[in-house]
N, C-alpha and C positions, 0 to 999 in steps of 0.2 A: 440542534433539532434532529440532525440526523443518527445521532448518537442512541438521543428516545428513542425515535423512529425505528432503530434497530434492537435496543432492548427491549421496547415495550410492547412492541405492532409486529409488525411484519417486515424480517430482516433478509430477507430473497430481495428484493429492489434496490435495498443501499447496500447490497454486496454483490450485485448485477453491475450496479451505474460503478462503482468503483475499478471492478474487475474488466468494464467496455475501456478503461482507462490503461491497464496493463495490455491489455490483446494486441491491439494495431502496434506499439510501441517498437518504432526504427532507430535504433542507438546511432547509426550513420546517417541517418537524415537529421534526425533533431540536433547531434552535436551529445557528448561524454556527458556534460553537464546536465543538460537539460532533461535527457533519459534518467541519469540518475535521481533524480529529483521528483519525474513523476511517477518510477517505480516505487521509489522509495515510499513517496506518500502515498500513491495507490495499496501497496502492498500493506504497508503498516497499518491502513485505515481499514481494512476486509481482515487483518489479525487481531486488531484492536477490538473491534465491531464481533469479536466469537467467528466470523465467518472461516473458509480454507478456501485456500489457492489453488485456483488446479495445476494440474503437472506444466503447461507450457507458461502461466502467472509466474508459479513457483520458481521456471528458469527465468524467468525476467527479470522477477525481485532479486536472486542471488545474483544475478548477473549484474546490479546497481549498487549492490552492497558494498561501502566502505567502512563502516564502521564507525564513521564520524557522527552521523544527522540520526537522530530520533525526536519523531513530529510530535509521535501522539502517545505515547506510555504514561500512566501515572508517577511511576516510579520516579523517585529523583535522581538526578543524574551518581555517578561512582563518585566516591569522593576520592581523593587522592593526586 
């Protein structure tokens, strides 16, 4: 739903509610894991969606990055 929502309607709200999701984000309060995990989907979900990250998002999401976890791409994973 959110996906239409974003392609079809009006994509300023499902790339607000995402992006309220990276802002507050305390990698020492939550704990390594838990941070990674909601940048990762936050961030993937506002790239996925056409949206951009703003510069302090941007540092959040690089800041989560391992390189392992991909939520939302169509793409299939690498084969190899």
């Amino acid at each position: 739903m959110l996906r239409h929502e974003a392609m079809y309607s009006d994509s300023e709200p499902v790339w607000r509610h995402f992006g309220q999701a990276l802002d507050p984000l305390d990698a020492e309060a939550l704990g390594v894991a838990q941070f990674q995990d909601i940048a990762l989907r936050a961030g993937q979900a506002i790239l996925y969606l056409q949206g951009e990250l703003s510069p302090s998002q941007l540092a959040v999401f690089q800041m989560a990055q391992n390189g392992s976890r991909n939520f939302l791409w169509d793409d299939p994973p690498p084969s190899g």
